[in-house]
N, C-alpha and C positions, 0 to 999 in steps of 0.2 A: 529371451524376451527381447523385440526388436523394437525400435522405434515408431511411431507411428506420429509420421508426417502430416494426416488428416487432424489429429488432433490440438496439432501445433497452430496450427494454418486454423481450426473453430477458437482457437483461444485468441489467435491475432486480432479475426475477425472481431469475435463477441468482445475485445480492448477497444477494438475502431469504433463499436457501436456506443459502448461507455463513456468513451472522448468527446462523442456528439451529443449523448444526453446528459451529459456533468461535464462540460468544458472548465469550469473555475477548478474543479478536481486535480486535475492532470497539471494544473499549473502551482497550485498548491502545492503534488511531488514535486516539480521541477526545483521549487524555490528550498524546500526540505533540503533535497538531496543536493542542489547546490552551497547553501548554506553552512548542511552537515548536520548531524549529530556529534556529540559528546556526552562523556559517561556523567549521568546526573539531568540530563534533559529529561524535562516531563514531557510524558506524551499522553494524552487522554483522548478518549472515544466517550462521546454519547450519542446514545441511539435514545430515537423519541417514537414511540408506533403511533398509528392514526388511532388508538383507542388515550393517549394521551400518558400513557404509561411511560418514562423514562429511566434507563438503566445508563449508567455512566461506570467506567474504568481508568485508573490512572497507574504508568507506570511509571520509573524513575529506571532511566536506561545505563543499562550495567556493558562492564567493557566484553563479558559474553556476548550482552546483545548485539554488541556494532561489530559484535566477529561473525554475529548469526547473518548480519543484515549484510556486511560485504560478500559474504557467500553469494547470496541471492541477487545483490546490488545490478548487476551486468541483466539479469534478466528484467526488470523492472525499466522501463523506457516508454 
């Protein structure tokens, strides 16, 4: 199974296109990832649909996580 360069280069892309339509986003990472995590930070997601529906998640970040997340860390930019 080889790599496939086109793939890379649509994911680049379609990040370029996410930066121009959620700029505050990207700054939001930037401040995280400069800041940091520690084992014990809450992190929460809610999602709201246009039918008004809201699902919300909250995790308490374990020192797994921040071993899951340096892994991945270098790719995220």
């Amino acid at each position: 199974m080889g790599f496939d360069i086109s793939m890379l280069m649509k994911g680049k892309q379609a990040w370029e296109t996410f930066k121009v339509n959620h700029p505050k986003f990207p700054e939001f990472l930037n401040y995280v990832k400069s800041k940091g995590l520690s084992e014990g930070t809450e992190v929460t997601i809610n999602v709201t649909y246009p039918d008004g529906q809201n699902v919300k998640s909250t995790i308490k970040v374990k020192q797994s996580d921040l071993e899951l997340l340096n892994m991945f860390g270098g790719l995220i930019n």
